[in-house]
Structure formats: C-alpha cells, structure tokens
ROLO-207298 format. One line per 5 residues: number of its first residue (from 1); for each residue x, y, z of N, C-alpha, C. Coordinates in pm, 1 decimal, padded with zeros to 6 digits, always signed. Example, Ala and Ser with C-alpha at 12.3 -4.5 7.8 and 13.67 -1.06 7.14 Angstrom:
residues 2
1 = +01319.0 -00569.0 +00780.0 +01230.0 -00450.0 +00780.0 +01320.0 -00330.0 +00780.0  +01285.0 -00225.0 +00708.0 +01367.0 -00106.0 +00714.0 +01290.0 +00003.0 +00787.0
END
This chain:
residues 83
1 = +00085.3 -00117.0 +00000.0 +00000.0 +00000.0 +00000.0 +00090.4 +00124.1 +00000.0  +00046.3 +00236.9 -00119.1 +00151.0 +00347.1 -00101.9 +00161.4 +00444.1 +00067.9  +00217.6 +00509.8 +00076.0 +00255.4 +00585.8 +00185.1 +00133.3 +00707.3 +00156.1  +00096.0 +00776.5 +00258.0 +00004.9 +00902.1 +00240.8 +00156.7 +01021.1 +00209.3  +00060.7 +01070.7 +00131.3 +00144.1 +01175.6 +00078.2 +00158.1 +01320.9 +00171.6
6 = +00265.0 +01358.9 +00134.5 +00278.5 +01529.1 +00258.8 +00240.2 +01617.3 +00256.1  +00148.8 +01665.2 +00257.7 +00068.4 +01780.3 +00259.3 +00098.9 +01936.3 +00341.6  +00169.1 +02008.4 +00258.3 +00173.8 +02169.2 +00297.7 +00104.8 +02250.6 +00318.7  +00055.2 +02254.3 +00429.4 -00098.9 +02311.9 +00485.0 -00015.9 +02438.9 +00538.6  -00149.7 +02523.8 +00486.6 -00083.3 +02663.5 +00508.6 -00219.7 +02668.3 +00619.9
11 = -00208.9 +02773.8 +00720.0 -00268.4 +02860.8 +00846.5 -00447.5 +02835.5 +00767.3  -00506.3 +02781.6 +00830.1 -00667.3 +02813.2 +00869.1 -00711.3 +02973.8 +00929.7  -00731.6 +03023.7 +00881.9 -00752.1 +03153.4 +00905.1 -00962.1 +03142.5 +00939.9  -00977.2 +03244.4 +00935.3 -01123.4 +03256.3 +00956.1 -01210.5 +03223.4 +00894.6  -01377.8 +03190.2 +00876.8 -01458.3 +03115.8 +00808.7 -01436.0 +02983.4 +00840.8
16 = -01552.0 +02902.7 +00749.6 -01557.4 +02810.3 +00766.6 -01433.3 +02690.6 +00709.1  -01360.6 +02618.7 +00811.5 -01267.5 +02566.2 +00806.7 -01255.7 +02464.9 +00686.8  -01401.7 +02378.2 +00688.6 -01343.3 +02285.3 +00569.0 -01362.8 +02319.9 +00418.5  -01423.9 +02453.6 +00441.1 -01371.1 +02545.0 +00299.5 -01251.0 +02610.3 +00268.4  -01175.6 +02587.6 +00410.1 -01032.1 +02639.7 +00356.8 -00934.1 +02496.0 +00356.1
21 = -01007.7 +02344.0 +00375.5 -00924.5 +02245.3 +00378.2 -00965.7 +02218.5 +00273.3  -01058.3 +02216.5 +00213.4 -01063.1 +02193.8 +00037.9 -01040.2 +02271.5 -00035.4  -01029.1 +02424.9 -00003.1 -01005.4 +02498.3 -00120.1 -00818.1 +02481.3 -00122.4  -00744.3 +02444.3 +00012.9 -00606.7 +02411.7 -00012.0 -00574.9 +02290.4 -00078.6  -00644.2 +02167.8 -00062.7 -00619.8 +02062.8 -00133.0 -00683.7 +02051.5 -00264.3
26 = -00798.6 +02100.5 -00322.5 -00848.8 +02162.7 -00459.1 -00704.4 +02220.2 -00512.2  -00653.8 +02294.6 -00458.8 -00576.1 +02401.2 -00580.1 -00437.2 +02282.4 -00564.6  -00415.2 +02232.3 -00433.8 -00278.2 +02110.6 -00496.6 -00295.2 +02047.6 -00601.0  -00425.9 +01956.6 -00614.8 -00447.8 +01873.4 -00688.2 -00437.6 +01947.2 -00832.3  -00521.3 +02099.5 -00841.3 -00528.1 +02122.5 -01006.6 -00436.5 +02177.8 -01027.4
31 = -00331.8 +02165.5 -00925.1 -00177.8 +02260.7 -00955.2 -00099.0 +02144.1 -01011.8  -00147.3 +02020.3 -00973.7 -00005.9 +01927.3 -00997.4 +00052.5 +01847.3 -00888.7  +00092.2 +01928.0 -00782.4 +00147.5 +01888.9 -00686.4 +00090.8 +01752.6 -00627.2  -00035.0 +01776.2 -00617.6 -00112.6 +01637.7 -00553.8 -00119.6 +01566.7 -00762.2  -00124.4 +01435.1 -00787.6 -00116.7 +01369.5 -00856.7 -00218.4 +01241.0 -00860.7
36 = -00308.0 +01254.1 -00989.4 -00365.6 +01081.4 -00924.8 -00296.7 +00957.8 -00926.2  -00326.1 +00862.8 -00812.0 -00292.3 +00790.8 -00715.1 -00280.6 +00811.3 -00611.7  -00224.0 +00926.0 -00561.9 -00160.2 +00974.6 -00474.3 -00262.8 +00940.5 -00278.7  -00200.1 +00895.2 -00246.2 -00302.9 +00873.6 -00138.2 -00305.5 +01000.8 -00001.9  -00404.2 +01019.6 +00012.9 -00441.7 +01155.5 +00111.8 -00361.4 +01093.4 +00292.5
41 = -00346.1 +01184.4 +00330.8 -00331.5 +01117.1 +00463.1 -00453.0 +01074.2 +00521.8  -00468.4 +01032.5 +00648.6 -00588.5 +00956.8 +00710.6 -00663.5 +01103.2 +00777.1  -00783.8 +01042.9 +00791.1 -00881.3 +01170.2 +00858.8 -00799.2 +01195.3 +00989.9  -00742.7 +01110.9 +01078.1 -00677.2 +01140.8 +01202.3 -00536.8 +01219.0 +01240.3  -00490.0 +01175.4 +01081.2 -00350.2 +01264.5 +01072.8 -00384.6 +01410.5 +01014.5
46 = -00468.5 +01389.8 +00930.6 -00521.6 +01553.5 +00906.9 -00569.1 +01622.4 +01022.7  -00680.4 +01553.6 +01101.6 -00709.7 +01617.9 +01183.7 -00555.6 +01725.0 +01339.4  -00468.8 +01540.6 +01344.9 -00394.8 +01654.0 +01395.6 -00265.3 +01757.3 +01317.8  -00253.0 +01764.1 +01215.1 -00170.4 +01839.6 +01162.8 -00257.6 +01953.7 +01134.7  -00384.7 +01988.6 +01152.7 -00469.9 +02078.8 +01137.9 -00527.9 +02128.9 +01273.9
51 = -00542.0 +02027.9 +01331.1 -00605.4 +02104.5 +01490.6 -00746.0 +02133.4 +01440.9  -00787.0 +02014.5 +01401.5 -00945.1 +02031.3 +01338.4 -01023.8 +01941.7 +01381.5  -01170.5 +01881.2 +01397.3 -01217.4 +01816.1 +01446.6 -01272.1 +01709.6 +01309.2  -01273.8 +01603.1 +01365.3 -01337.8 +01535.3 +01232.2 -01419.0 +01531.9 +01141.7  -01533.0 +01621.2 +01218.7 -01648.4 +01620.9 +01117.3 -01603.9 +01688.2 +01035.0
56 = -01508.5 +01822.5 +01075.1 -01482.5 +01939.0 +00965.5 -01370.2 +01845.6 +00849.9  -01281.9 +01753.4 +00863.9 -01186.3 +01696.4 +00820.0 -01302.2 +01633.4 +00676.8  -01406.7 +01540.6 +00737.0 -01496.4 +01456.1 +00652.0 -01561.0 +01554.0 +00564.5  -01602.4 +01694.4 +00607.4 -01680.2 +01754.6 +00560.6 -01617.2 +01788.7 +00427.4  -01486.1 +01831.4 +00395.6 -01370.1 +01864.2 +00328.0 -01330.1 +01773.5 +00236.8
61 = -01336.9 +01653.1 +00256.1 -01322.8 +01583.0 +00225.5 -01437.6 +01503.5 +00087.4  -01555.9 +01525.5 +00129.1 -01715.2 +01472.7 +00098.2 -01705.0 +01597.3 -00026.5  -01637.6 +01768.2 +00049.2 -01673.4 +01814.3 -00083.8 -01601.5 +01802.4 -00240.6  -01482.9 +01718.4 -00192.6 -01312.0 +01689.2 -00268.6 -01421.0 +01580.1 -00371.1  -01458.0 +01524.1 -00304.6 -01541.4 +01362.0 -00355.9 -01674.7 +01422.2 -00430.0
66 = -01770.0 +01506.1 -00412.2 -01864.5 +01528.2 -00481.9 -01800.0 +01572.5 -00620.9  -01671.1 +01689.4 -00583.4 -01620.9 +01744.6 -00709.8 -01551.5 +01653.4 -00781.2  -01554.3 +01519.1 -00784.9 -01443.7 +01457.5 -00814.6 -01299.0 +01459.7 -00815.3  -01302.3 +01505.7 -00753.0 -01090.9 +01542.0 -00728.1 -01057.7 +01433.6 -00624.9  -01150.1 +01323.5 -00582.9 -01072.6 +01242.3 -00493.9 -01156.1 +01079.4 -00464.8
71 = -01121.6 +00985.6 -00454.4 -01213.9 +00853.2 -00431.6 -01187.0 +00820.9 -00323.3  -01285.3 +00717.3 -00263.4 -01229.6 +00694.4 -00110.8 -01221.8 +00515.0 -00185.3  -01169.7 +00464.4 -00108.4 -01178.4 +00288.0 -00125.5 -01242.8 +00233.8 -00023.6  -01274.5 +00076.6 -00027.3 -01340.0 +00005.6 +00061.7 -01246.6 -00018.0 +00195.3  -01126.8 +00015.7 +00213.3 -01041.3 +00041.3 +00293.1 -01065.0 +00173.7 +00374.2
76 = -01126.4 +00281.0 +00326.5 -01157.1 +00445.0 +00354.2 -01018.2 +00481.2 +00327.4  -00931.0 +00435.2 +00228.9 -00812.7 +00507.9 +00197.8 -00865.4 +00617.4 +00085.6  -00841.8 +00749.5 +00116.8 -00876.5 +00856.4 +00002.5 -00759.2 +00889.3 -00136.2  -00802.0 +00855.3 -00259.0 -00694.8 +00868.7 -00344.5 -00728.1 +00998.3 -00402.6  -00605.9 +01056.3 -00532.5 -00647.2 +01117.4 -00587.5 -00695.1 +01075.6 -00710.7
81 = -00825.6 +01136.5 -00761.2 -00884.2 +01066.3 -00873.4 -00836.1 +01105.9 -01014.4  -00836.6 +01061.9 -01098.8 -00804.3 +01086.6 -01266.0 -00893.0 +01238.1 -01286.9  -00849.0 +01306.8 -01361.0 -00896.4 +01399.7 -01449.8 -01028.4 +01310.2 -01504.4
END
C-alpha cells in the first residue's frame, strides 16, 4: 500500500474551516502537486496536523469527492482521482 502523501498546509484563518481544507487541497491537486494515485493522509492525521475536528476533516473531504478530485476505497483510503 503506497505511503500518504505530505501535505503543505498553510494557516486556517477565519470562516468556515473545511472550505479552507478543500479549497487548499483543490488548488494542490489542479496545480499538480497532488497527482492521481496519490493517497491523502488519514482523517486522524489531518485532523492533527490541522487542529481540526473530524467532522470538519470529513466535511472537506465529501466536498473533494462530490467534485471529483478524490475517491475513497473500501479500505476508507482517500486517493487522488483521474482527471
């Protein structure tokens, strides 16, 4: 199984949080940096490298997945999805 990939999370500033955890992982992914395959870290490691609570982590996550920018597996491992 690949390794979760490293994620350069810049400062949560004000508003609603898991609009600023998807709008940072949105712009990796259509920048390049994030790549499909690439596997997300776990909701628990996000949560603490963020100082966020889970629901907000899932919430961020659910919106990555509606937009298609990400799949989860029967494992709940989150990848990045194909163009």
């Amino acid at each position: 199984m690949p390794e979760a990939v490293h994620i350069p999370w810049q400062p949560i500033g004000g508003g609603r949080a898991s609009e600023a955890i998807y709008d940072q992982l949105r712009e990796l992914i259509t920048s390049g940096v994030l790549k499909p395959g690439d596997r997300l870290p776990s909701e628990r490691a996000m949560m603490e490298q963020l100082h966020r609570s889970r629901p907000t982590i899932r919430e961020a996550l659910r919106m990555l997945e509606q937009g298609g920018y990400v799949a989860s597996t029967h494992l709940s491992l989150i990848h990045i999805s194909e163009p």
